[in-house]
C-alpha positions as a Markdown table, in Angstrom:
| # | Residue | x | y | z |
|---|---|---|---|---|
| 1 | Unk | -12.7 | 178.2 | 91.8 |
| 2 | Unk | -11.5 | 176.4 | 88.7 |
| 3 | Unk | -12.4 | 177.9 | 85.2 |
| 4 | Unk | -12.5 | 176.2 | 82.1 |
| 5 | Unk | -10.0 | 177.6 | 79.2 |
| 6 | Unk | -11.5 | 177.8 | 75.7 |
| 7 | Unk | -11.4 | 174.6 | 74.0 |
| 8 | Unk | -11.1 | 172.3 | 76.8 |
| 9 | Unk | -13.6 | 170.3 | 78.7 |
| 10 | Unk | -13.8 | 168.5 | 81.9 |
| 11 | Unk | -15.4 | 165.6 | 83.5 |
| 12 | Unk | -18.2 | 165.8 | 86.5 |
| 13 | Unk | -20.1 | 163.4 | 88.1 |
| 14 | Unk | -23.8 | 164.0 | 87.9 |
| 15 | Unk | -26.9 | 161.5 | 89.1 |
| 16 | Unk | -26.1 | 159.6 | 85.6 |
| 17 | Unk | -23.9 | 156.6 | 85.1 |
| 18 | Unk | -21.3 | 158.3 | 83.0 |
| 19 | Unk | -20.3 | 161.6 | 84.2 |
| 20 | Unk | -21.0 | 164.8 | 82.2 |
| 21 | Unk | -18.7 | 166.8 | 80.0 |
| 22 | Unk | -18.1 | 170.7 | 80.7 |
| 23 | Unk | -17.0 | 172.5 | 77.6 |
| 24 | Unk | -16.1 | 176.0 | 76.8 |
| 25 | Unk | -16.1 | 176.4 | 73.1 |
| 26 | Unk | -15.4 | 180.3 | 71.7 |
| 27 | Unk | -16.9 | 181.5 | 75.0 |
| 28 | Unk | -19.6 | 179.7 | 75.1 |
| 29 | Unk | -19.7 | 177.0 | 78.3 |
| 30 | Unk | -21.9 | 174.0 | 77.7 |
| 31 | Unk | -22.8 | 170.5 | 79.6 |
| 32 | Unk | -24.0 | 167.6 | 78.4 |
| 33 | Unk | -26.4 | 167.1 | 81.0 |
| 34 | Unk | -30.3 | 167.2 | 79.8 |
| 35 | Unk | -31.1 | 170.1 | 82.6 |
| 36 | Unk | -28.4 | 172.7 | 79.9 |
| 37 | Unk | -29.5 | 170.3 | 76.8 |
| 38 | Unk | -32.8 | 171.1 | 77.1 |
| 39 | Unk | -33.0 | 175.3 | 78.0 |
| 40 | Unk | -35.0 | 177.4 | 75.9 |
| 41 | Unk | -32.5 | 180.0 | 75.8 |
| 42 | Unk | -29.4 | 180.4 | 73.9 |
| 43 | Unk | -26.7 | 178.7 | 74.7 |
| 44 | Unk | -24.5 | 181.2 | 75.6 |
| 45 | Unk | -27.0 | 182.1 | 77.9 |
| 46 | Unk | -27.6 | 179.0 | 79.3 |
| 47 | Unk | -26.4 | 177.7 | 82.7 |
| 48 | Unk | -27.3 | 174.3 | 85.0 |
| 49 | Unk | -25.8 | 173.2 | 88.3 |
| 50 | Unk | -22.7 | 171.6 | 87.0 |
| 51 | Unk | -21.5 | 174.2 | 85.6 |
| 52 | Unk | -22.6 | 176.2 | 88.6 |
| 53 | Unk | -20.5 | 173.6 | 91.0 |
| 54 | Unk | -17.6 | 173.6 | 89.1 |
| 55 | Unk | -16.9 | 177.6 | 88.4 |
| 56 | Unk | -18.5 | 178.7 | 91.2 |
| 57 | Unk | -21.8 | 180.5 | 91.4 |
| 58 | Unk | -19.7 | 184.1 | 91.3 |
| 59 | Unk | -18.0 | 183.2 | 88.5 |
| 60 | Unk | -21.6 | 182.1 | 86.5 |
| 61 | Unk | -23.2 | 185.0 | 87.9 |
| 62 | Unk | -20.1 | 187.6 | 86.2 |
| 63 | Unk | -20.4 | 185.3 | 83.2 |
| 64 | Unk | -23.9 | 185.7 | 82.4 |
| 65 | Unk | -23.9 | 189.5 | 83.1 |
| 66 | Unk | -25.0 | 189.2 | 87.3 |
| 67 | Unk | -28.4 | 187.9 | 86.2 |
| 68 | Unk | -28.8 | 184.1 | 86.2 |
| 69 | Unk | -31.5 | 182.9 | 83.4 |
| 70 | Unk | -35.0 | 181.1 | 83.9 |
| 71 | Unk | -34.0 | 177.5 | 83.4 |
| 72 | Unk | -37.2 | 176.8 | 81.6 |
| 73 | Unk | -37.1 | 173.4 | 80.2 |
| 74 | Unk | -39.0 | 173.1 | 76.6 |
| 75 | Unk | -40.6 | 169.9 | 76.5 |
| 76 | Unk | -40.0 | 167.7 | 72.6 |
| 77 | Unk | -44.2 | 167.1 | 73.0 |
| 78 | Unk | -45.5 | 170.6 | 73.6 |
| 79 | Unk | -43.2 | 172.1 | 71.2 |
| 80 | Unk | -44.0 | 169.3 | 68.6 |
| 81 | Unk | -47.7 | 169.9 | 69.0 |
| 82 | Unk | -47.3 | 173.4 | 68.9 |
| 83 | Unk | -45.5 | 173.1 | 65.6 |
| 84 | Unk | -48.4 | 170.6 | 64.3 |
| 85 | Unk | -50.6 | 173.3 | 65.5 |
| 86 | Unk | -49.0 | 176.2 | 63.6 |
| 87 | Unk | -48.6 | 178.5 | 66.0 |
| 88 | Unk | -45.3 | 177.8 | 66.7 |
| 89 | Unk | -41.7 | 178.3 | 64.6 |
| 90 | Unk | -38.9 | 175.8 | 63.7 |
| 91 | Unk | -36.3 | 177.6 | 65.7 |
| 92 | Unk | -39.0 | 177.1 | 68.7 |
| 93 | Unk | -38.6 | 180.4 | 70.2 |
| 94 | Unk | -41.4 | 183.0 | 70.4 |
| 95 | Unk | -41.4 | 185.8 | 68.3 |
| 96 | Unk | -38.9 | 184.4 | 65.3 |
| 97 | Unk | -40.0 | 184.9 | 62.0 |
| 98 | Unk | -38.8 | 182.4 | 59.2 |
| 99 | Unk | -37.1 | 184.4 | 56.8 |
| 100 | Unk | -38.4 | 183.7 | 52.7 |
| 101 | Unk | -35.1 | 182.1 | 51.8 |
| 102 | Unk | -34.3 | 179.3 | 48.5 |
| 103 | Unk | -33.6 | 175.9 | 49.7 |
| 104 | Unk | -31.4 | 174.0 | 47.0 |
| 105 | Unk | -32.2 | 170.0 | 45.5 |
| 106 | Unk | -29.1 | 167.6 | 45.4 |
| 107 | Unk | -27.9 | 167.3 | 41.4 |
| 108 | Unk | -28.5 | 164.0 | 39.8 |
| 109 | Unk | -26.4 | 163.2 | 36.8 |
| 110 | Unk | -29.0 | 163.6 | 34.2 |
| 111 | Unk | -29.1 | 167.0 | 34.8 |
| 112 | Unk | -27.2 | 168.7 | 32.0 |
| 113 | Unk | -25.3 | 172.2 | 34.4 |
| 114 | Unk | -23.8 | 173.3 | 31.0 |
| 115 | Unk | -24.0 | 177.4 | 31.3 |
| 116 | Unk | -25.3 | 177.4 | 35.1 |
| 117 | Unk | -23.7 | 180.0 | 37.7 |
| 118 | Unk | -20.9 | 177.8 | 39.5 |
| 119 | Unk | -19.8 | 179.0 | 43.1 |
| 120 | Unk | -18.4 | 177.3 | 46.2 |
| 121 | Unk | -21.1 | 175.7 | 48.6 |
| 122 | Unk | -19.8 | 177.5 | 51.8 |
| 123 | Unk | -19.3 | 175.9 | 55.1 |
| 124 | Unk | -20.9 | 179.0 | 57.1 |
| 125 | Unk | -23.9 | 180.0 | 58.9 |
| 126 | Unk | -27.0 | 181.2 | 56.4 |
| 127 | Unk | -27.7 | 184.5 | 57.1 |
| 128 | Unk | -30.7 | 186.9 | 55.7 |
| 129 | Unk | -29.9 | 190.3 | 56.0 |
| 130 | Unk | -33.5 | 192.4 | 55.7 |
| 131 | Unk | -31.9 | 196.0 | 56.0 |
| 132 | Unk | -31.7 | 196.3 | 59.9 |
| 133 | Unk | -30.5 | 192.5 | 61.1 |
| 134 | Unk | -29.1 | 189.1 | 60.4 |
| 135 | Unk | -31.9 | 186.1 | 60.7 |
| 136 | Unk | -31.2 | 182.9 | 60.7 |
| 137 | Unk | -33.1 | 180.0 | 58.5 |
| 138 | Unk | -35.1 | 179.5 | 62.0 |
| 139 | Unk | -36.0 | 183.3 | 62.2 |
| 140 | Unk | -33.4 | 183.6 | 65.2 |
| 141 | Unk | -31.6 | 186.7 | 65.1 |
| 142 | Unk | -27.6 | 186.9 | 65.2 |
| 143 | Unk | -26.7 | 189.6 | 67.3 |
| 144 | Unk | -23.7 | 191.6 | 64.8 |
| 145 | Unk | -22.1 | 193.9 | 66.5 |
| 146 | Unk | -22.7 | 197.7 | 65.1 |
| 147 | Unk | -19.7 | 198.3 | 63.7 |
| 148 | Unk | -20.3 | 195.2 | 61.8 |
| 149 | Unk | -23.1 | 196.1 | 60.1 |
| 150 | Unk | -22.9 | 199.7 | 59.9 |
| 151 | Unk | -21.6 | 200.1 | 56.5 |
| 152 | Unk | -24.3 | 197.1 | 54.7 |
| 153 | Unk | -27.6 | 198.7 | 52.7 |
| 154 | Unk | -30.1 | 199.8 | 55.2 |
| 155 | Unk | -33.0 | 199.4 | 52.5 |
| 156 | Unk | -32.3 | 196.4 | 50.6 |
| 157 | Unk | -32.4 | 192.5 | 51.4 |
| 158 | Unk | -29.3 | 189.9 | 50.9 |
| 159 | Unk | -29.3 | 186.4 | 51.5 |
| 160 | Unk | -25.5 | 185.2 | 52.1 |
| 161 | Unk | -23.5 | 183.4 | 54.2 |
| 162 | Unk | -21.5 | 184.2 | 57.9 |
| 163 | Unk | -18.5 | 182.6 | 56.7 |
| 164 | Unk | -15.0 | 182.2 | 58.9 |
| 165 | Unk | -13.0 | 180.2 | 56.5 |
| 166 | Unk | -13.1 | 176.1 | 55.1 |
| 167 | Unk | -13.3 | 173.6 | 57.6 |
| 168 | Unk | -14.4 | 176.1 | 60.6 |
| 169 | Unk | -17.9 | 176.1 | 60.9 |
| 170 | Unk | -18.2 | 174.8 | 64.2 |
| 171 | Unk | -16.2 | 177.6 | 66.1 |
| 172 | Unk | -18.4 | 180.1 | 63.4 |
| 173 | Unk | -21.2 | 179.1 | 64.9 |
| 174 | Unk | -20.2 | 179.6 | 68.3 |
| 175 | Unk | -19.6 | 183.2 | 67.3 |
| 176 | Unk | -23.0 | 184.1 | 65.8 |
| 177 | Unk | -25.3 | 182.5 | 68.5 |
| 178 | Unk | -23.5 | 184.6 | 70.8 |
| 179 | Unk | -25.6 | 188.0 | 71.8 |
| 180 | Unk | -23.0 | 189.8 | 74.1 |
| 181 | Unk | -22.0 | 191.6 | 70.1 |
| 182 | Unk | -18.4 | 190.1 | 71.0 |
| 183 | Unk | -15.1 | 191.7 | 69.0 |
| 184 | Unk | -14.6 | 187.6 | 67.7 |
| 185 | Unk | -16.7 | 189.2 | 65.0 |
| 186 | Unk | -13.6 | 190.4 | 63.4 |
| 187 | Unk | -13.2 | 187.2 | 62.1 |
| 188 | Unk | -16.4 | 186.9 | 60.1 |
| 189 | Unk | -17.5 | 188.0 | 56.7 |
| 190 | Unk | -20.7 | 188.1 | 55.0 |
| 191 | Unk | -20.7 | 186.6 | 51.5 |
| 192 | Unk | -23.4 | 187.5 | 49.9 |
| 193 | Unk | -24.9 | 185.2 | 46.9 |
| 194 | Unk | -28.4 | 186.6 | 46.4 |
| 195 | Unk | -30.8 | 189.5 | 46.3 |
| 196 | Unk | -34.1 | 188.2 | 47.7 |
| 197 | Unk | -36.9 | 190.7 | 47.2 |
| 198 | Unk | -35.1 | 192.1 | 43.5 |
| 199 | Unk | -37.6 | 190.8 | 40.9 |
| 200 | Unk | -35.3 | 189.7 | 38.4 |
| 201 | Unk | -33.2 | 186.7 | 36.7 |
| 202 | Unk | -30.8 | 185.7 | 38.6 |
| 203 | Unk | -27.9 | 187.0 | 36.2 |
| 204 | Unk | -29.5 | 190.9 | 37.2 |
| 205 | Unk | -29.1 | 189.9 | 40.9 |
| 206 | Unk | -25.8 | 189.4 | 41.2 |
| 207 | Unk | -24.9 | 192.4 | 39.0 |
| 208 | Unk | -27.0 | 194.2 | 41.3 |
| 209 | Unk | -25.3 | 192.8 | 44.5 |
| 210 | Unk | -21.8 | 193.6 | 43.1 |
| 211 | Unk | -22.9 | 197.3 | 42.1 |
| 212 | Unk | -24.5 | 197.8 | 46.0 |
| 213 | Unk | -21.5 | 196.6 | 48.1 |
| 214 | Unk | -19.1 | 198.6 | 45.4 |
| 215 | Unk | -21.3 | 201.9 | 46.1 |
| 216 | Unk | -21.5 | 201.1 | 49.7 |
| 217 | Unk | -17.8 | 199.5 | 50.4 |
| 218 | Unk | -19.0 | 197.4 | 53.5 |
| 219 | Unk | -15.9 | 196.1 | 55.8 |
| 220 | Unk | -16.8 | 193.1 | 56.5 |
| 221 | Unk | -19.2 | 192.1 | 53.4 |
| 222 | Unk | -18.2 | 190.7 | 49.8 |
| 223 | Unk | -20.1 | 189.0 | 46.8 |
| 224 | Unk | -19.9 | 185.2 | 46.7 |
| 225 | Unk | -17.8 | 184.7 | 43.6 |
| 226 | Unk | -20.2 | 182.7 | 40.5 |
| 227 | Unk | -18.3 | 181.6 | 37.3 |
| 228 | Unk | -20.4 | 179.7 | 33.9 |
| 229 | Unk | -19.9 | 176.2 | 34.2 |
| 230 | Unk | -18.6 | 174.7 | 30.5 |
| 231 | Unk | -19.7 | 170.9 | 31.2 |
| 232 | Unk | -19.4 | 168.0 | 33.3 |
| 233 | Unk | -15.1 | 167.9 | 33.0 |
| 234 | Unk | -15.3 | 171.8 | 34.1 |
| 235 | Unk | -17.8 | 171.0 | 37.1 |
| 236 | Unk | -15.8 | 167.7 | 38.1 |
| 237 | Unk | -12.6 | 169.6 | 37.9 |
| 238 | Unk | -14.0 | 172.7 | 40.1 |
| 239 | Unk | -15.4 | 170.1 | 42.6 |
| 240 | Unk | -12.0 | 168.4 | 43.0 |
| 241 | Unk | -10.4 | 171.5 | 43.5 |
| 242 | Unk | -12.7 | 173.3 | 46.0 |
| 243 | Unk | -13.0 | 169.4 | 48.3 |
| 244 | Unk | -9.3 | 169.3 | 47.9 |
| 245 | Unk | -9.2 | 172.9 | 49.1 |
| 246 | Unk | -11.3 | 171.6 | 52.5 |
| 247 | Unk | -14.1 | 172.9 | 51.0 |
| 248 | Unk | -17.8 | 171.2 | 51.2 |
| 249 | Unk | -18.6 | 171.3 | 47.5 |
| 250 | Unk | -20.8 | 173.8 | 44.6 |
| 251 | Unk | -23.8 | 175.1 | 43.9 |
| 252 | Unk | -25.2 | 175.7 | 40.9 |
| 253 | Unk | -27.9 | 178.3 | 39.6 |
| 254 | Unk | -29.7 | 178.2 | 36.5 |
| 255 | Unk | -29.5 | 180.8 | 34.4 |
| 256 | Unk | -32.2 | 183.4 | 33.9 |
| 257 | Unk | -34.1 | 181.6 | 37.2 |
| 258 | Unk | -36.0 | 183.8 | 39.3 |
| 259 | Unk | -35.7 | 183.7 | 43.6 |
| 260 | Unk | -38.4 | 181.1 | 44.8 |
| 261 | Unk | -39.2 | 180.6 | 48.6 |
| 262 | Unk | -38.5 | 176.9 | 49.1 |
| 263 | Unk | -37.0 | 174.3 | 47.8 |
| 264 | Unk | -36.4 | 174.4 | 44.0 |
| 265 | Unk | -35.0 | 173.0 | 41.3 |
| 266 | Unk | -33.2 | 176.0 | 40.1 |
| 267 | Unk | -30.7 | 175.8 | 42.7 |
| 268 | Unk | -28.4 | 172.8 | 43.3 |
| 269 | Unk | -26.0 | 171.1 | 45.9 |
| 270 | Unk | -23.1 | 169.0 | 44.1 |
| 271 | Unk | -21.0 | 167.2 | 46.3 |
| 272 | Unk | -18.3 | 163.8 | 46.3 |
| 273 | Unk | -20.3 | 162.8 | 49.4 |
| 274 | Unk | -23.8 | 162.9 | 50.6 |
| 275 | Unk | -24.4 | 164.3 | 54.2 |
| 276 | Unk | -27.3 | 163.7 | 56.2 |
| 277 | Unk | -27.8 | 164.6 | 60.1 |
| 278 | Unk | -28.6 | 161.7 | 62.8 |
| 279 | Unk | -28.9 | 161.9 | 66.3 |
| 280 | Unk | -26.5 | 160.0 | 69.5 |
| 281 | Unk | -28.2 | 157.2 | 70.7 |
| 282 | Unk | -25.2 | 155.2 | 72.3 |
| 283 | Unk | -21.4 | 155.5 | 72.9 |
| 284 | Unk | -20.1 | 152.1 | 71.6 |
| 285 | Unk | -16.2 | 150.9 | 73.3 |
| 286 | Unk | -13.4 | 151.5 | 71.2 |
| 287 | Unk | -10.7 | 148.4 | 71.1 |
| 288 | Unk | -7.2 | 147.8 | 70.1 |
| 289 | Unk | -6.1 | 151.5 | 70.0 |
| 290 | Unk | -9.0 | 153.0 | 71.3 |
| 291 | Unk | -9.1 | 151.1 | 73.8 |
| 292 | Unk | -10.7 | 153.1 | 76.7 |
| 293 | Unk | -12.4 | 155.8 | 74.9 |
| 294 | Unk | -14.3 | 156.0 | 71.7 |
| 295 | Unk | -15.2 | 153.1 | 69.0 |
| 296 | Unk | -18.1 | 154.2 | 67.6 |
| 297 | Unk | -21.6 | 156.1 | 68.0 |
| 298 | Unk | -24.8 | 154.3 | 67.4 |
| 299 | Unk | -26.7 | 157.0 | 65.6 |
| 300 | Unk | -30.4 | 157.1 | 64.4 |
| 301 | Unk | -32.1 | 159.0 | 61.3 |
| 302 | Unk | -35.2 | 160.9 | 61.3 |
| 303 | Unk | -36.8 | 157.7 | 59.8 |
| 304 | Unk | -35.8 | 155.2 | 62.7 |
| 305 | Unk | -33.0 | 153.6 | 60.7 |
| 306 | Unk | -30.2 | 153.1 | 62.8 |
| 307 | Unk | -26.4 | 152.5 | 62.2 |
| 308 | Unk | -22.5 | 153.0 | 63.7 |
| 309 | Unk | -20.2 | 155.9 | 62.9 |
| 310 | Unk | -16.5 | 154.4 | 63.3 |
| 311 | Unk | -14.5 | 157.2 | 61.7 |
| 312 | Unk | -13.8 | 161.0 | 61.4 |
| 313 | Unk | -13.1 | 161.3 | 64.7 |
| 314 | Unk | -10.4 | 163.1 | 66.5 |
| 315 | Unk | -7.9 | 161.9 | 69.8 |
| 316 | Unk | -9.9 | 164.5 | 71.8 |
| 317 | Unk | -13.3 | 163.4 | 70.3 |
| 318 | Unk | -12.8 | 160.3 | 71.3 |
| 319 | Unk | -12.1 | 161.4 | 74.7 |
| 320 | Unk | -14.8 | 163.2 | 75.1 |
| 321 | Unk | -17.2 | 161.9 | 72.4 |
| 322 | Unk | -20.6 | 164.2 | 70.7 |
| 323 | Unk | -23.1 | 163.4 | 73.9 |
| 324 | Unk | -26.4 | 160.9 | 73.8 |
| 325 | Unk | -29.2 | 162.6 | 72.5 |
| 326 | Unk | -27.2 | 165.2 | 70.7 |
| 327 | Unk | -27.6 | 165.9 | 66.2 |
| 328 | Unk | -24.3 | 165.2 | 64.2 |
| 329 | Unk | -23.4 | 165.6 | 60.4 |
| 330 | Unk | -22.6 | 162.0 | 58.7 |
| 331 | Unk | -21.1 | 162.5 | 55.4 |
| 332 | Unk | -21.3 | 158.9 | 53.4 |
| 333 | Unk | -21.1 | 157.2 | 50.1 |
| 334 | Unk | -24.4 | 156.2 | 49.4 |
| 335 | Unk | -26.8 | 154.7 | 50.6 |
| 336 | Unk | -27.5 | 150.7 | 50.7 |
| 337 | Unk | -30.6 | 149.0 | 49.7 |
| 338 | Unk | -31.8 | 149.2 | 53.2 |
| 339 | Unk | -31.5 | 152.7 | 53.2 |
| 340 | Unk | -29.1 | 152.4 | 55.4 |
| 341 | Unk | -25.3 | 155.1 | 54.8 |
| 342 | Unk | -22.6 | 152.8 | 53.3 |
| 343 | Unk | -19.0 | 154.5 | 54.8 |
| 344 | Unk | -20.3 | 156.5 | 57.1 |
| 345 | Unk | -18.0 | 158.8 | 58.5 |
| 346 | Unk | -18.5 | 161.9 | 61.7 |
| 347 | Unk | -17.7 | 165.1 | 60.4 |
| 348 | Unk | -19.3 | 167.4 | 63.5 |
| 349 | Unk | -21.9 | 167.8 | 66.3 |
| 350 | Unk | -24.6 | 170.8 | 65.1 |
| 351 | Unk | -25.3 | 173.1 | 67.5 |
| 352 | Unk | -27.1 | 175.0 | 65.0 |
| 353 | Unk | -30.4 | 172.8 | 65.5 |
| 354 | Unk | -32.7 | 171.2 | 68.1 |
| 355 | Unk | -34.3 | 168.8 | 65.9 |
| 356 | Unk | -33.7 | 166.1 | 63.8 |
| 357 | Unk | -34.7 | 167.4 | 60.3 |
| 358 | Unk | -36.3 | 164.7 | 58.0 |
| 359 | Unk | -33.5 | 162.5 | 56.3 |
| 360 | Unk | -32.4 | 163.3 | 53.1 |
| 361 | Unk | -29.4 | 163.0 | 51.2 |
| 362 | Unk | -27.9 | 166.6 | 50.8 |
């Protein structure tokens, strides 16, 4: 039977219209039909009849460990009402448990960042380490491999970042949701930033952090490098250096600020460009050139407004575009008086969430 080599796809005709796309990205196979869309179970655990078709119900069987999943299907209205009921979780799976992490504000320019903590705003995974695991912000755990984790603090909490490198988040992410503990791992490292349950200004933390990782020498663990910002001509020239870099942009920490569970104001996102996540509703026809394939996406916000996405796209993403019904980042501009993105642009599908978070400029 035919296999799928990482980081191609293929076309299959379902019961749809359009056929469906079969990707294997990192390991991880994936449709775009709704029967894999919608599966409550991880993705690289998930399976559907296309797939099955195509490799051959051996091959899924020795991929999936001889042991073919339930192919539950969550329903958006049960889970929505079990979330408005509070007894359910935003990752959606049973068990998770939120972890108490700092959510950061967007910088406006009357904020004076004169003598704030400076780093990199990383383009990784969040990851809370509580002394025995990794959580995501959804309370899912990523499954580390031992030898990964063996040599990180067994009794005290970080809150860092799964990073690969700049501009690889996508194929970072396919490594983490993972939970077969695979050897890609090697290619990680956690960069730590804070030290959640330490009851101290911020300047204490990261002294403490660097002290814990020097006593305990992890391999595959660091501290996230912070440096004083001097003023607004020292922030702009960091920020053009890191975006020029292929990096996403800074954070900044106040000084003497405390860790708050949340979003606060003590922690903030500067960037060139806004991003903001919208969900597929259409593939529009591309002309001229793209004749064929690709134009555009219509995409819709959290809030119902709805716009195109022209740009940002590659040959092979235009091929085989982000499928309908699926969340993308849109890095723009601004935003018009309609609320609407000016310069929209695609920078990459998230399979990192299942719902459409409520839109805000970040």
């Amino acid at each position: 039977m035919p296999d799928i080599l990482d980081g191609d796809s293929v076309e299959v005709q379902g019961s749809a219209k359009d056929p469906y796309i079969l990707r294997n990205t990192g390991g991880v196979f994936s449709c775009t039909c709704p029967a894999w869309r919608n599966q409550s179970t991880p993705i690289e655990r998930r399976t559907c009849k296309h797939l099955r078709q195509y490799c051959g119900e051996e091959a899924e069987l020795a991929r999936l460990g001889g042991e073919l999943p339930e192919r539950a299907v969550r329903q958006r209205a049960a889970k929505s009402a079990t979330t408005a009921s509070g007894t359910g979780n935003a990752a959606g799976s049973a068990g998770s448990t939120e972890p108490p992490l700092l959510l950061a504000h967007s910088w406006t320019p009357d904020i004076n960042l004169t003598g704030w903590w400076m780093s990199e705003k990383l383009d990784g995974v969040r990851a809370y380490w509580d002394g025995k695991q990794f959580t995501s912000r959804q309370g899912n755990v990523y499954h580390a491999p031992d030898w990964f984790i063996e040599d990180l603090p067994k009794d005290v909490h970080l809150d860092g970042e799964l990073w690969l490198s700049r501009k690889m988040f996508q194929r970072a992410v396919s490594i983490v949701r993972r939970q077969d503990k695979n050897d890609m791992w090697q290619e990680m490292t956690f960069l730590v930033f804070d030290a959640p349950q330490l009851d101290e200004v911020f300047e204490a933390r990261i002294a403490f952090i660097a002290q814990c990782l020097d006593e305990f020498r992890p391999k595959f663990a660091r501290p996230h490098a912070h440096e004083r910002c001097n003023g607004i001509d020292h922030l702009r020239d960091e920020l053009a250096r890191v975006e020029a870099l292929g990096g996403e942009g800074l954070m900044l920490r106040k000084p003497g600020s405390r860790y708050e569970v949340g979003r606060s104001s003590t922690l903030l996102k500067v960037k060139s460009f806004h991003d903001t996540e919208a969900r597929v509703i259409e593939h529009l026809p591309g002309a001229g050139k793209h004749k064929g394939r690709l134009g555009a996406l219509s995409v819709e916000l959290s809030d119902g407004t709805r716009f195109s996405v022209g740009t940002g796209f590659s040959d092979q993403e235009r091929i085989n575009p982000p499928p309908i019904g699926s969340i993308i980042t849109v890095r723009y501009q601004e935003l018009s008086d309609r609320g609407v993105p000016r310069f929209p642009s695609f920078v990459r599908i998230r399979t990192d969430v299942e719902e459409l978070p409520c839109h805000h400029a970040r």
